[in-house]
N, C-alpha and C positions, 0 to 999 in steps of 0.2 A: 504494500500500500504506500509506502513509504517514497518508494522507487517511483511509481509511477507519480506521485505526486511532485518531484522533484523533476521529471520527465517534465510534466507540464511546464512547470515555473519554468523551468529552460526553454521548452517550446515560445510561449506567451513572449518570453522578454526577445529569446531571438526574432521573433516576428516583430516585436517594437522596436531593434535595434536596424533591422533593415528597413523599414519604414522611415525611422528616423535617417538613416545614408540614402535611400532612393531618395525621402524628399527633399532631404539638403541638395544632392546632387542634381533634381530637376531642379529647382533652386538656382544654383548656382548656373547653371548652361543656359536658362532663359535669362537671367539678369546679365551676363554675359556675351550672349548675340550684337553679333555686329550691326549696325544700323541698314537697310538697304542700301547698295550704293546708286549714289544720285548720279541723273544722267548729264553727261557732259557737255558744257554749251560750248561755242565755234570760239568761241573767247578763253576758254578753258583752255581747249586743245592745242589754237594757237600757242598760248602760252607758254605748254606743256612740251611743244615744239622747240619754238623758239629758244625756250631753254636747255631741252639736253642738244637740241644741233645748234646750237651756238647762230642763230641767225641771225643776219644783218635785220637793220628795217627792211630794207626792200623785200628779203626776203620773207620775211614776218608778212609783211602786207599782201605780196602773192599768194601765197601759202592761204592767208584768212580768206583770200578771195576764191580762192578755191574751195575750202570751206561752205562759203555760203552758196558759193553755186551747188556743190552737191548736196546740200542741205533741199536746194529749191530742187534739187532733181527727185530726193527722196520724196520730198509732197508730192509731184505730180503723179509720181509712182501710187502712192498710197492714195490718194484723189480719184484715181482710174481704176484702182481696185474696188476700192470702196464701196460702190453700188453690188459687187456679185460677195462680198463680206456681208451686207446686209440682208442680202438677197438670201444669205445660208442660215443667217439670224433667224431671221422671219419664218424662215420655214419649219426651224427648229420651235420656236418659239411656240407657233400655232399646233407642231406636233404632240408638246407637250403639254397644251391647252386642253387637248381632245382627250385627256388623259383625266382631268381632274372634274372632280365636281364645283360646282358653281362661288361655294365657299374657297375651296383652295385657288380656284383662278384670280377669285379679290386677293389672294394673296401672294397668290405670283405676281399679277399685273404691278403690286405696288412694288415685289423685287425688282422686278425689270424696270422701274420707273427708277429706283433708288441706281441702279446698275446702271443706267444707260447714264446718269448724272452724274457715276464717279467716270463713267467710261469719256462722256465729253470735258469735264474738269481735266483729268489726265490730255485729252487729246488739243485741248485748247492752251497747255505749257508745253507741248513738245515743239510748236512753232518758233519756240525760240534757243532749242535743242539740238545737237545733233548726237550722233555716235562714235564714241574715239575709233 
């Protein structure tokens, strides 16, 4: 009786002793996370340039010009997609409309309302974004 009693108490405490090291350790790895990395702007990268290739102005200035033109190439690119992107949305969207009853589609619709508002937020600062 004795045995198995002291069994226990060992079991009980080792189970609160990894509880206690798993939650420290979740803990510690979330408080720890890096921040997202933020996306580079054409001023940025120039920079970033400029500085480990030692560039003159002139070259600085080409270089950013360059820059902004592929900057405007990548909009156009994404401008001309855009409509068959939306196009897969929608279809997706309505698919799984067909799905839900009349309560859960109030509650989709207002998803995709909140979604589509972080989606244009996001899409409305990349304009003055490009990518290293």
């Amino acid at each position: 009786m004795l045995a198995s009693r002291r069994k226990a108490h060992l079991i009980i405490m080792t189970a609160f002793a990894l509880g206690i090291a798993v939650g420290a350790s979740a803990q510690y790895l979330l408080s720890h996370q890096s921040p997202p990395p933020r996306t580079s702007t054409v001023t940025d990268v120039t920079d970033e340039l400029a500085n480990t290739l030692k560039l003159s102005q002139s070259q600085r200035s080409q270089v950013e010009q360059i820059l902004n033109e592929c900057q405007l190439q990548y909009q156009d690119i994404k401008n001309q997609t855009r409509p068959q992107f939306q196009s897969v949305r929608e279809s997706t969207r309505s698919r799984i409309r067909a799905l839900l009853s009349p309560e859960q589609q109030t509650l989709y619709n207002q998803w995709i309302k909140e979604l589509d508002a972080r989606r244009e937020k996001k899409n409305s600062g990349e304009g003055k974004q490009t990518d290293k």
